[in-house]
N, C-alpha and C positions, 0 to 999 in steps of 0.2 A: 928508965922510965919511958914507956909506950909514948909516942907519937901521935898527933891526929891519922897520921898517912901511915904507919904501921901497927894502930888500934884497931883488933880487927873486930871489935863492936862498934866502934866510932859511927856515929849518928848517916846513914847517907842521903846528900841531898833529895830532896822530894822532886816525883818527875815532873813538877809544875817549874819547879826552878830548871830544872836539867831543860826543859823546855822553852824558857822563855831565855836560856844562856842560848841554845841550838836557833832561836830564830834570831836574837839580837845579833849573833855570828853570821849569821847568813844573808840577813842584813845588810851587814856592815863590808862583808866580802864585795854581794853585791855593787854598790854604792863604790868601792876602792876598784871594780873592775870596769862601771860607766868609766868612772873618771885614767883609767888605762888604756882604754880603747880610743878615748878622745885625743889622749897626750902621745903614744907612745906614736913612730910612724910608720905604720900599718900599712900595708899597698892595699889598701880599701878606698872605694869611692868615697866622697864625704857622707853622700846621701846612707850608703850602708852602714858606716863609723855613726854616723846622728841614729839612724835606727834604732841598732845596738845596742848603745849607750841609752836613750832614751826605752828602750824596751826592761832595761836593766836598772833602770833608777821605778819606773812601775813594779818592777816585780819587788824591788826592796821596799817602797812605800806600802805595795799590800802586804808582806810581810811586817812592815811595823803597825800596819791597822791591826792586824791578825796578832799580834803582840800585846797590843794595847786592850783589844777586848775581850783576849780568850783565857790572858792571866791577870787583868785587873791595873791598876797602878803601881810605879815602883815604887817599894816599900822606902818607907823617910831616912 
């Protein structure tokens, strides 16, 4: 009995999904890399470590805006 993962009709996700999994991942990367540049100990000044990180939590919050309006709400 075929598989979803070796049906080779099996339905494939729409690139609205495929997209909004591609920005919530990159997101989320994002966001786990602020918070590594903060903890881990870096021979970085602090002032360039806050940067970083702070430049890295923007890029992930405009990706969750860009999330939020470009695919709509997460389905219930």
């Amino acid at each position: 009995m075929p598989t979803p993962l070796t049906d080779p009709v099996a339905p494939r996700p729409s690139p609205r999904a495929r997209r909004r999994l591609r920005l919530a991942v990159a997101a989320v990367m994002l966001v786990a890399a602020a918070a590594l540049v903060l903890v881990l100990p870096l021979r970085l000044p602090l002032f360039v470590r806050l940067a970083v990180a702070f430049s890295d939590l923007v890029a992930a919050s405009g990706l969750w805006l860009a999330l939020r309006q470009k695919s709509g709400p997460p389905p219930p």
